[in-house]
N, C-alpha and C positions, 0 to 999 in steps of 0.2 A: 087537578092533576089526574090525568087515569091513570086507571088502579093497575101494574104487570097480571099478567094472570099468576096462578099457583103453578110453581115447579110440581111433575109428576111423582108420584109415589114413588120411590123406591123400594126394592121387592127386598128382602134381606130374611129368604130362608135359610134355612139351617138344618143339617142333620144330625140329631146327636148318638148315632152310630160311629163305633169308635172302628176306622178301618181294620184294625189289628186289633188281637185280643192278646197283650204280653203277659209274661210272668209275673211276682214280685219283681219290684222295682223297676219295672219298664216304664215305657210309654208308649202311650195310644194315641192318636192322630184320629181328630175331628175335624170333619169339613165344615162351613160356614161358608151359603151363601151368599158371603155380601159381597155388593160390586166393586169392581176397580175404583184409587179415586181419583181418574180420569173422567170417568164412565159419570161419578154424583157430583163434580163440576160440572161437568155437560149438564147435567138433568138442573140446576140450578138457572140456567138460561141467562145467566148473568152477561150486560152488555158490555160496549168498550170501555164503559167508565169503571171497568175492575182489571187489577190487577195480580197474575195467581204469585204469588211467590211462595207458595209451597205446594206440591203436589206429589204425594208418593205412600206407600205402603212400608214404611221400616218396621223389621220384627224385633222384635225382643224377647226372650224369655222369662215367664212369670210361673210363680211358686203356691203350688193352691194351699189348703188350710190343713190338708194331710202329708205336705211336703212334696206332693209329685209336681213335675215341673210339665210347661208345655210351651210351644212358643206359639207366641201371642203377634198376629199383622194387625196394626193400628193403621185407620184411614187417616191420614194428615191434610188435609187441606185449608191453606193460608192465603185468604185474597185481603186486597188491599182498594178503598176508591181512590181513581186518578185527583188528582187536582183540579179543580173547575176551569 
């Protein structure tokens, strides 16, 4: 059976400069380069024998260890193989 090649790296920098510098009790907004997860199915290179049934970025709000809040994009991606 030959072997697929390897899916490419995916690049996932990150800045941990906070756009805003708020007062107590604010919030700051951190960029995170990671990619669409359009963009890390594609780079997966996966053939007709998958199927995506989930693909999307939903946010949510998470609560750190000091209480400050921030909202948080989770990359979702759910394939499935076809049936033979």
């Amino acid at each position: 059976m030959p072997q697929r090649p390897s899916p490419p790296a995916v690049s996932s920098s990150w800045s941990s400069t906070p756009r805003s510098h708020p007062g107590p009790g604010g919030t700051a907004t951190r960029t995170y380069g990671s990619p669409p997860p359009d963009e890390v199915r594609t780079s997966l290179r996966l053939d007709d024998g998958w199927h995506t049934e989930r693909c999307d970025a939903p946010e949510r709000t998470a609560t750190g260890p000091g209480g400050e809040t921030a909202t948080v994009t989770d990359n979702v991606i759910a394939v499935r193989r076809r049936p033979a």
